[in-house]
C-alpha positions, 0 to 999 in steps of 0.5 A: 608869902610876900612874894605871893601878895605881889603875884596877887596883887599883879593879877588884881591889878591884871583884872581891874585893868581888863575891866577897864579897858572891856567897859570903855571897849564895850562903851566905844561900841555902844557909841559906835551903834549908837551912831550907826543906827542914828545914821540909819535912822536918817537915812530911812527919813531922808528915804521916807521924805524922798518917797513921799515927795516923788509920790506928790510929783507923781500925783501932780505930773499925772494931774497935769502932764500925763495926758500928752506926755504919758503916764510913765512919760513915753510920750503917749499920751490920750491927747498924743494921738489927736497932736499927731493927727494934726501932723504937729510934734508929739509930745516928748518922751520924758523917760529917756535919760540921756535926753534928760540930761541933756535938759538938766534939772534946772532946764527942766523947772523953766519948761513947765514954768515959762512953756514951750515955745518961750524956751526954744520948744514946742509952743503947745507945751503950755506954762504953768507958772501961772496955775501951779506954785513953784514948789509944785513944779520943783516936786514934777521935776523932780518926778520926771527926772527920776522916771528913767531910772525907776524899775521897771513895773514899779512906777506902773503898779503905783500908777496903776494902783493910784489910777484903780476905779473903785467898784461901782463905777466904770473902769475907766472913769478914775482915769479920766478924772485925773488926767482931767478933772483933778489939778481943778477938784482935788485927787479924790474930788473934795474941791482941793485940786492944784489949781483950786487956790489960784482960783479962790486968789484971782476969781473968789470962786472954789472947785465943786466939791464932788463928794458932796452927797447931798449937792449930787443927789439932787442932780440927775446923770443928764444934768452932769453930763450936760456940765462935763460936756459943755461946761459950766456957763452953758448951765448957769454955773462956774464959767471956770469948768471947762467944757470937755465935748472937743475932748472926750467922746460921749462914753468918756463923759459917761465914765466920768459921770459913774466915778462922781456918782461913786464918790460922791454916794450917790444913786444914778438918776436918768 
């Protein structure tokens, strides 16, 4: 009998111990998930917090580069073909990795900042110090150094779907208006573009709000086309708006006039 005990008591002892060890091995791995999906978990907010920042730099560099550089930075641009006519250098190609490189990152934030012809490149690449915040230019170079390595028709279907002309207006009145009209009225019109602050700082003056309704609808098309065309002093308005004639041919500024009159709500009036 005794020597039955001492079986029994071994074999308790046995499973007490399996227990044991099976509830810190199953502890272990209940930390070891734990921590998994705590890095993963970051990850995905470190990925969600890169994407969103490339989407605002996509947004600015469409705002304030894509015109000459391009919108998936090849370098052609609206305003390219006119550069090219005057038989001066087109604008770079920015989505060339080893030209990149080449540039770096830190390069890269001094060209946009200071402008081309104070960092040894073309004079007509402009500065930007002056309209955009520094952090403003950190997300464009971040979006222009990311462009080479983007798949391909990512970018373009983004682009394209930021870039989309809401029904009711001309197909390439939305366009326009961000190569043009947004670092000063906002990505979707509201007065709130990249530029609207310095303005309100240095001039105590704010970008038109163009979904504003019942401003609109008191303007015929031929009013907005005259403000377009040959700015905002020409009618007794903001000297600020510049005038876009040199730029934009006639049924541009007809496109641009449909996509305010979308936004804003209100009725095409001759």
């Amino acid at each position: 009998m005794s020597g039955q005990k001492g079986v029994s008591s071994v074999v308790v002892g046995l499973l007490i111990s399996g227990m044991v060890v099976s509830a810190v091995s199953c502890q272990r791995k209940q930390s070891e998930t734990g921590q998994e999906q705590a890095v993963t978990a970051a990850q995905v907010g470190a990925d969600a917090l890169r994407a969103l920042r490339l989407e605002r730099g996509q947004q600015a560099y469409l705002a304030s580069c894509a015109m000459c550089h391009g919108e998936s930075g090849a370098g052609d641009g609206p305003l390219a073909g006119d550069l090219q006519k005057q038989g001066v250098n087109t604008p770079a190609r920015l989505n060339d990795r080893v030209r990149l490189d080449q540039v770096g990152r830190e390069n890269l934030v001094r060209v946009i900042s200071r402008g081309g012809g104070h960092t040894g490149r073309s004079n007509l690449m402009p500065p930007w110090s002056d309209k955009l915040s520094p952090a403003l230019i950190d997300t464009i170079a971040d979006y222009v150094m990311a462009l080479p390595d983007q798949k391909p028709g990512t970018p373009a279907s983004t682009i394209e779907k930021y870039l989309a002309a809401p029904p009711g207006s001309a197909a390439d009145g939305r366009r326009l208006f961000v190569f043009y009209c947004v670092t000063c009225h906002g990505p979707y019109g509201k007065g709130d573009g990249y530029f609207a602050d310095t303005l309100w700082a240095r001039n105590q003056i704010r970008p038109r709000n163009l979904t504003d309704g019942v401003y609109l609808a008191k303007k015929t098309d031929r009013e907005l086309f005259i403000t377009v065309a040959l700015g905002g002093a020409h009618g007794g308005r903001s000297m600020f708006m510049p005038a876009w004639t040199g730029t934009l041919e006639p049924v541009q500024i007809k496109s641009l006039v449909s996509y305010v009159r979308t936004i804003s709500a209100t009725k095409p009036q001759p």
